[in-house]
C-alpha positions as CSV (number, residue, x, y, z in Angstrom):
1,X,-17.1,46.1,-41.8
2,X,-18.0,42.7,-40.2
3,X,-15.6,40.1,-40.7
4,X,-17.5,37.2,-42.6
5,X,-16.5,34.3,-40.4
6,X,-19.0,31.5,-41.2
7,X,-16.3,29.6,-43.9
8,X,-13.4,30.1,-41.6
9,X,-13.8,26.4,-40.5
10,X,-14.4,23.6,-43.2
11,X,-16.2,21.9,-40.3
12,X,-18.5,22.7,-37.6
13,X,-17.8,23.1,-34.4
14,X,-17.7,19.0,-32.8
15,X,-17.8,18.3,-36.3
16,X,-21.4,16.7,-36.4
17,X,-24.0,18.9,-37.6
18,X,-26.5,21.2,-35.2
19,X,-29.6,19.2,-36.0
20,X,-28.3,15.9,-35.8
21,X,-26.4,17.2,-32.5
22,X,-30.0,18.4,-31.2
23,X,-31.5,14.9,-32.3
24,X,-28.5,13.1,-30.3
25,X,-29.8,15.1,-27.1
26,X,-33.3,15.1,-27.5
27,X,-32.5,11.4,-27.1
28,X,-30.1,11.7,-24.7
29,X,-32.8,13.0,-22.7
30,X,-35.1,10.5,-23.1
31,X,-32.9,8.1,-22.2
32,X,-32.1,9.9,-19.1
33,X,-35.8,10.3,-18.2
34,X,-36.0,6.4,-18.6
35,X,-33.1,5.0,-16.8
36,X,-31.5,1.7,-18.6
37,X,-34.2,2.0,-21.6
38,X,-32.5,1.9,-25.2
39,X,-33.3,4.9,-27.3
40,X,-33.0,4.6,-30.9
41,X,-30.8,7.2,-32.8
42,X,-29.5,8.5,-36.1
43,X,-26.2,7.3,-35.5
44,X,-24.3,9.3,-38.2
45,X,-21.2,8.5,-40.5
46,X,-18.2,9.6,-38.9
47,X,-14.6,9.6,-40.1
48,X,-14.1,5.9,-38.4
49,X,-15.5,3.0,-38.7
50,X,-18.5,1.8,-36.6
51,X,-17.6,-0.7,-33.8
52,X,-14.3,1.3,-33.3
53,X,-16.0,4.0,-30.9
54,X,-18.4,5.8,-32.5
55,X,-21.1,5.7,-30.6
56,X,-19.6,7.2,-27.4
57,X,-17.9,9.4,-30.1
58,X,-21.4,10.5,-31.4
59,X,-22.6,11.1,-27.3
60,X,-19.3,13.2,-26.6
61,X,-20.2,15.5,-29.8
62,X,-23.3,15.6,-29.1
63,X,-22.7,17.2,-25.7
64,X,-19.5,18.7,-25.6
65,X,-19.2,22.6,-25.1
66,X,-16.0,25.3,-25.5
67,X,-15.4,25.4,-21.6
68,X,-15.4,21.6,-21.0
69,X,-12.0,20.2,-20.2
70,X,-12.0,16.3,-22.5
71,X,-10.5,13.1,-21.2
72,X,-10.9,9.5,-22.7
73,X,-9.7,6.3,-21.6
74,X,-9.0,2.7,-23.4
75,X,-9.3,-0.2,-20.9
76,X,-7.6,2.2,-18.2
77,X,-5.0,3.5,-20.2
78,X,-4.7,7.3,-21.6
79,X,-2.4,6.4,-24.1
80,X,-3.6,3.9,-26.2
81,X,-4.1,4.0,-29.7
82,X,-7.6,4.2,-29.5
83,X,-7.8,6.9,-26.2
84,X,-4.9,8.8,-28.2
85,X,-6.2,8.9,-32.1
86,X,-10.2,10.3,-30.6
87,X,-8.6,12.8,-28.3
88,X,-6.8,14.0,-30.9
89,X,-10.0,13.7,-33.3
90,X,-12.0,16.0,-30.8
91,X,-9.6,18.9,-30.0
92,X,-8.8,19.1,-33.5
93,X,-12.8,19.4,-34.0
94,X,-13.0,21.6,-31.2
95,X,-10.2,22.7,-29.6
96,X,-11.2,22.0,-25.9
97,X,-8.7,21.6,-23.4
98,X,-7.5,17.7,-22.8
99,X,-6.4,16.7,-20.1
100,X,-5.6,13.1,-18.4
101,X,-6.4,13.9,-14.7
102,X,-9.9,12.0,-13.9
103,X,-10.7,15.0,-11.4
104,X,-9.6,17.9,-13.3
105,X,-12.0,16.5,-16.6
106,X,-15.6,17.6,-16.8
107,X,-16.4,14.9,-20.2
108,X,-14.9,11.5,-19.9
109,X,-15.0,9.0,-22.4
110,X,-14.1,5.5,-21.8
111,X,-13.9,2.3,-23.8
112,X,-14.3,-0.8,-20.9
113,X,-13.4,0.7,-18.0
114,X,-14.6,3.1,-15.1
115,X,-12.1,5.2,-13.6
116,X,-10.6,4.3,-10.1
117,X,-11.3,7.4,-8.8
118,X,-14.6,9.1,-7.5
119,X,-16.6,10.4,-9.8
120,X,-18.6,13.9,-9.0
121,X,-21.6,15.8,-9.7
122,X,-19.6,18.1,-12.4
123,X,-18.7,15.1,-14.4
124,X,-20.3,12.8,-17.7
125,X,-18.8,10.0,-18.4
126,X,-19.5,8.5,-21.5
127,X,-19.4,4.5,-22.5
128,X,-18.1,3.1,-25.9
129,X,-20.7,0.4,-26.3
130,X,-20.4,-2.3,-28.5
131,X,-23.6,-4.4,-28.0
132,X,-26.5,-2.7,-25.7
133,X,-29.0,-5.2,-25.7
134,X,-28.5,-7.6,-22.6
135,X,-30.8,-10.2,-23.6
136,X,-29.3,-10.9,-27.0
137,X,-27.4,-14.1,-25.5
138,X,-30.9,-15.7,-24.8
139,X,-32.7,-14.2,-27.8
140,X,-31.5,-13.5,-31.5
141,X,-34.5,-11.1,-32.6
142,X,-34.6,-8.0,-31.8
143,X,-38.2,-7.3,-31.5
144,X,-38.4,-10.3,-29.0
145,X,-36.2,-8.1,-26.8
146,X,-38.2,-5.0,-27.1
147,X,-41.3,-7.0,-26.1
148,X,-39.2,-8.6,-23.3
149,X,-38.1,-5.1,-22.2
150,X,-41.7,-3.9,-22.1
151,X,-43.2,-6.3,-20.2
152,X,-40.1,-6.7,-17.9
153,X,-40.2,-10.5,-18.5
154,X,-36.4,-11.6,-17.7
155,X,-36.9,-14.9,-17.0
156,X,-35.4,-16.3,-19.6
157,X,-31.9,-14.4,-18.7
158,X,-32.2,-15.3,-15.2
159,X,-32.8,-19.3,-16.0
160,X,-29.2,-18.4,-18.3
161,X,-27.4,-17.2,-15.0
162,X,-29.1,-20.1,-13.2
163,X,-27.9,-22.7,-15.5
164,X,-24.5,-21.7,-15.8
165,X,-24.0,-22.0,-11.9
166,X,-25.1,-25.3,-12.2
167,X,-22.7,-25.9,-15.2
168,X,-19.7,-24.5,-13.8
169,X,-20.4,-23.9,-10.3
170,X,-20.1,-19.6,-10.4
171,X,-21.8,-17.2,-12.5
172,X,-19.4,-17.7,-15.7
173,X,-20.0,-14.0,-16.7
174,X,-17.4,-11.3,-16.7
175,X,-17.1,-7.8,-18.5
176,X,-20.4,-6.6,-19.3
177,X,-22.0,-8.0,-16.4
178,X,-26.0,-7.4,-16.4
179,X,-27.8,-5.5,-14.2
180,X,-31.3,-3.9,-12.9
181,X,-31.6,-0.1,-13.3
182,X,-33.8,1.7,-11.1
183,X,-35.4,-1.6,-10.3
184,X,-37.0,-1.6,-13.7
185,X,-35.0,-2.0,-16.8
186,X,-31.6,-4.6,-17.8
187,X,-29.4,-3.3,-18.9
188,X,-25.7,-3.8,-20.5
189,X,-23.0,-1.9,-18.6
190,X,-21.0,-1.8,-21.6
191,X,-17.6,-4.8,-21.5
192,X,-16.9,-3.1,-18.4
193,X,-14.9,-5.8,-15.8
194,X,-16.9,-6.7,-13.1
195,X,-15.2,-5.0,-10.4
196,X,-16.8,-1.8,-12.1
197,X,-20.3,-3.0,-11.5
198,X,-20.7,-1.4,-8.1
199,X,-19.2,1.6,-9.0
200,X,-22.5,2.8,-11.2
201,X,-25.1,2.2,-8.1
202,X,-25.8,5.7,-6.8
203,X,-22.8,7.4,-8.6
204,X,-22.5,10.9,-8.7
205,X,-22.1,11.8,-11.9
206,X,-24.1,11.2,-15.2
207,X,-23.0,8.2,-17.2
208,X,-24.1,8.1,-21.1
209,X,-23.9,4.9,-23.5
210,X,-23.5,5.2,-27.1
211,X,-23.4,2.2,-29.5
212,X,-23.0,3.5,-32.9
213,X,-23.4,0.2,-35.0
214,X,-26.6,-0.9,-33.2
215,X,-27.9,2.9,-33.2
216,X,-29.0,2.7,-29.5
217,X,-28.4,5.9,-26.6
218,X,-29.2,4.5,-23.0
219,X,-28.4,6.3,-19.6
220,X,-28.0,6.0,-16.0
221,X,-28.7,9.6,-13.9
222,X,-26.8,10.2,-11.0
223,X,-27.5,8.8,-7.5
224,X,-29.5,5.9,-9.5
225,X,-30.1,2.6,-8.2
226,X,-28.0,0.4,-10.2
227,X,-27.7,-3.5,-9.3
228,X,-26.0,-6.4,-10.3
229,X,-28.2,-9.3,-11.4
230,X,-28.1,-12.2,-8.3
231,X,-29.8,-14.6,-6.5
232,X,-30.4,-14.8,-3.0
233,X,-28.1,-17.4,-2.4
234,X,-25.8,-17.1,-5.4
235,X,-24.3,-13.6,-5.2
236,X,-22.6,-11.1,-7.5
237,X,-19.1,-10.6,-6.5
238,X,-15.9,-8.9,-8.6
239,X,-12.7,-10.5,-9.9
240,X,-10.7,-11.6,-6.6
241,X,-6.9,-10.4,-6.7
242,X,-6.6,-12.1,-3.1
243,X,-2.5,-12.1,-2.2
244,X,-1.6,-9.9,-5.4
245,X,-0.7,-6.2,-5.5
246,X,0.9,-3.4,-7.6
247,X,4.4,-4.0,-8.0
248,X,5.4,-0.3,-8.0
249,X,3.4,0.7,-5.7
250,X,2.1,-1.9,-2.9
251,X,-1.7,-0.7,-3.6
252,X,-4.1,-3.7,-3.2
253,X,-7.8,-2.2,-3.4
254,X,-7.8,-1.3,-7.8
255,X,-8.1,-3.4,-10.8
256,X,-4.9,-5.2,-11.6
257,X,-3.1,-5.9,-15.1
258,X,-1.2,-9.2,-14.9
259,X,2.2,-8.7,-16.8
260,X,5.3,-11.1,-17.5
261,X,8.7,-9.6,-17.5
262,X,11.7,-10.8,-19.8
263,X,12.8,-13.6,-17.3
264,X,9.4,-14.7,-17.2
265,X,8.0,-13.9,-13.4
266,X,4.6,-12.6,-12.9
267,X,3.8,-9.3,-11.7
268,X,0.6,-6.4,-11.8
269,X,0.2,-2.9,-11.8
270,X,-2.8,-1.0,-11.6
271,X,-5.3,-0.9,-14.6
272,X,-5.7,3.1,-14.1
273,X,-2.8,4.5,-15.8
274,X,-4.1,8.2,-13.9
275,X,-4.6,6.3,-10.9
276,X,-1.3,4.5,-10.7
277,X,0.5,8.0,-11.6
278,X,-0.6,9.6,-8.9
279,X,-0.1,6.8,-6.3
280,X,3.3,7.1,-7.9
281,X,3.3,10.6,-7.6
282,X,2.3,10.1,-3.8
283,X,-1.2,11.6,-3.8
284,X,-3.9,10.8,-2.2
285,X,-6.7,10.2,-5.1
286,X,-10.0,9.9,-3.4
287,X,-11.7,6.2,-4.7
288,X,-14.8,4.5,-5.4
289,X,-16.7,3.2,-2.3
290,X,-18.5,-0.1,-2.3
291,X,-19.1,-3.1,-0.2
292,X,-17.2,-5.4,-2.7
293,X,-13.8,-2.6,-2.0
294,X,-14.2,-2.4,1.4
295,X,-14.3,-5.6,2.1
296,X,-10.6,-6.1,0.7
297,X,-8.1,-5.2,3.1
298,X,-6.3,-1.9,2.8
């Protein structure tokens, strides 16, 4: 007799339905064949609210399979509310391994941050995004944007950059810095800090934005040309944590949290709670590379 499985599960498996699942990829695809072009979606309901993650939610879904070992990140940290309530969510929906080890994970999800450590060709990382078009802070409608997109006409977003180093003397931009994908298309990098910039240009792995409230899928394939917005002589550069370093362990060259202690002094500790174990730990995680890192000393 064969056992009649299909109602065993009052959901499906990565609770979104097979066609809308297919529909998510088909775009996914498109948006990887275009690198830093917006793809419209469905963007279905989901059991939280939109602007709290369900775009990368819908992505990680979307893509997901019973082999693939799940991480997800909140600003660095694997146990915040956020990371901890949608890594619940998705084993629950289908019972993946979890893990918080950057290498050992084959699906990240993060909300504003990249992970300290390399990325590889085995890996997708999915962004939390919650506004994808760049251009918005020099133009309100959106088919003004799509128009600017097409014709790649970014002048008025570079006249923006220009006119706020003349205001304030730097580039007064931080997370969710713009940049140039594939020398064609700008593109939001999701509220990423700017030290993550560099870490996109010619990474390994794939990375996949989802913003579930604006309905918009956008990629960046690996080894892709991705660039920070600059001008010849006013250049891009990260958050400077000159004469600072971790407190626990005496690393210099990550992203630091500032923190104030009891008595009131001043200390940081590495954004990357993975990271930070494992320097604890006294491994030897292998980091991004860039020009911007290596120019720090070690």
């Amino acid at each position: 007799m064969v056992e009649n499985i299909k109602y065993a599960n009052k959901y499906n498996f990565a609770f979104i339905d097979e066609a809308t699942k297919k529909e998510i990829r088909r775009k996914l695809l498109k948006a990887v064949a275009i690198p830093g072009y917006q793809v419209p979606y469905s963007s279905p309901e989901m059991p939280i609210a939109r602007g709290w993650g369900t775009g990368g939610l819908h992505v990680t879904l979307a893509v997901i399979g019973r082999k693939d070992i799940f991480k997800i990140i909140d600003q660095g940290s694997d146990a915040s509310v956020n990371a901890c309530n949608l890594r619940e969510f998705v084993h629950q929906m289908t019972n993946v391994q979890t893990t918080y080890d950057t290498a050992e994970a084959t699906l990240i999800q993060t909300r504003h941050r990249i992970t300290e450590e390399e990325l590889t060709e085995d890996q997708i990382f999915v962004y939390q995004v919650p506004q994808p078009e760049p251009l918005r802070s020099v133009e309100r409608y959106e088919n003004r944007t799509r128009q600017m997109h097409g014709e790649a006409d970014y002048a008025k977003m570079w006249v923006s950059l220009y006119e706020s180093f003349v205001r304030d003397g730097d580039i007064m931009l931080g997370a969710g810095y713009p940049v140039k994908v594939n020398k064609r298309y700008i593109m939001a990098p999701s509220p990423i800090p700017k030290w993550d910039v560099p870490n996109l240009n010619q990474s390994k792995a794939l990375h996949l934005f989802g913003a579930g409230r604006e309905k918009r899928l956008y990629a960046v394939p690996p080894y892709t040309t991705v660039e920070p917005l600059e001008f010849e002589d006013i250049k891009f550069h990260t958050e400077n944590f000159a004469g600072t370093e971790c407190y626990k362990t005496g690393y210099k060259k990550a992203f630091l949290d500032e923190l104030y202690f009891d008595d009131g002094s001043k200390h940081f500790i590495i954004n990357d709670s993975n990271f930070l174990d494992k320097l604890e730990g006294k491994a030897s995680p292998k980091q991004h590379e860039n020009k911007y890192i290596n120019q720090l000393e070690s």
